[in-house]
C-alpha positions as CSV (number, residue, x, y, z in Angstrom):
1,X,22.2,-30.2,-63.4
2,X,23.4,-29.5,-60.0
3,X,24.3,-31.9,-56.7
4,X,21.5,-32.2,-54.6
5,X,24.1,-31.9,-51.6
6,X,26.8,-29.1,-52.8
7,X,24.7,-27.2,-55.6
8,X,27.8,-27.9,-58.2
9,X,27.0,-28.5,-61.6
10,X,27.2,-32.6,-61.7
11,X,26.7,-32.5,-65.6
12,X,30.0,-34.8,-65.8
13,X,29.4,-36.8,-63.0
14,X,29.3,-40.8,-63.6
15,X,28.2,-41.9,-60.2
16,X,24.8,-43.3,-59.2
17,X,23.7,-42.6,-55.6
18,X,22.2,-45.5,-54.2
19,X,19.3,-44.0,-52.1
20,X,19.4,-46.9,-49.5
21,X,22.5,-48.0,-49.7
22,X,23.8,-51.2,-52.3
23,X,25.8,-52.7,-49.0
24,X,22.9,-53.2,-47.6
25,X,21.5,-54.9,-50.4
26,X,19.5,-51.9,-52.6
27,X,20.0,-52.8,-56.2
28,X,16.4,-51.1,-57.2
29,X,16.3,-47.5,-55.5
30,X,19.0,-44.9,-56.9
31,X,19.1,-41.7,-58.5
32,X,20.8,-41.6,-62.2
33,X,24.1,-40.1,-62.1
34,X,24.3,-36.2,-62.0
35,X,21.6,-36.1,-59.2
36,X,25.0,-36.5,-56.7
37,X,28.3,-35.3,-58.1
38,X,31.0,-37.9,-58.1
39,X,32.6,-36.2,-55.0
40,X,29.7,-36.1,-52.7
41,X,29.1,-39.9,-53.7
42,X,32.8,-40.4,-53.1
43,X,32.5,-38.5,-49.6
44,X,29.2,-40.3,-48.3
45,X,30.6,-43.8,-49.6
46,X,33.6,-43.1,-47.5
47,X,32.7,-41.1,-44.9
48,X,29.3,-42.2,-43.7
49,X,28.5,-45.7,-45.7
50,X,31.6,-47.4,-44.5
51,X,31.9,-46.1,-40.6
52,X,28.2,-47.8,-40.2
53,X,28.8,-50.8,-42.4
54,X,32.4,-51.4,-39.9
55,X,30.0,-50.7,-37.1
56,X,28.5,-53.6,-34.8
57,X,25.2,-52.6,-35.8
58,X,25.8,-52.4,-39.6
59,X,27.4,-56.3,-39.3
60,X,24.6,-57.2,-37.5
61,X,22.3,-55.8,-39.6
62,X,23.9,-57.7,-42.9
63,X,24.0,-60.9,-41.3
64,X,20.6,-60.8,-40.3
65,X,19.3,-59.9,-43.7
66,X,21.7,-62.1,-45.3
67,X,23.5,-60.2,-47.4
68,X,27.3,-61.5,-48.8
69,X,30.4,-59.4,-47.9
C-alpha cells in the first residue's frame, strides 16, 4: 500500500489518520493505518492539526462544542 499524500509504501506504518481530526472530537471517521504513512501523519499532526488547534478559532471552536483539553 502506498500514502495517499507521498506515494511511499506505508505497508509498516502504525498510524491511523483521523479524517476529521480526534482534537476536535472525531473518534468514528479514520482511515486504518497504511492509508497515511506514519510520517505524513506525524507532519499534518504537527504541522497543520496543532497551528489551528493553538489558534483563536480552533479554542473557540472546542469550547463551543465542548470538547476536554
Amino acid at each position: 500500500m502506498r500514502c495517499i499524500f507521498c506515494k511511499e509504501p506505508s505497508d509498516s506504518s502504525v498510524s491511523q489518520e483521523h479524517v476529521i481530526p480526534e482534537s476536535l472530537g472525531n473518534k468514528d471517521h479514520v482511515l486504518p493505518p497504511g492509508w497515511v504513512c506514519d510520517g505524513c501523519n506525524n507532519y499534518l499532526s504537527r504541522e497543520v492539526e496543532a497551528p489551528f488547534m493553538d489558534s483563536d478559532y480552533g479554542k473557540r471552536a472546542r469550547f463551543d462544542m465542548r470538547i476536554e483539553s
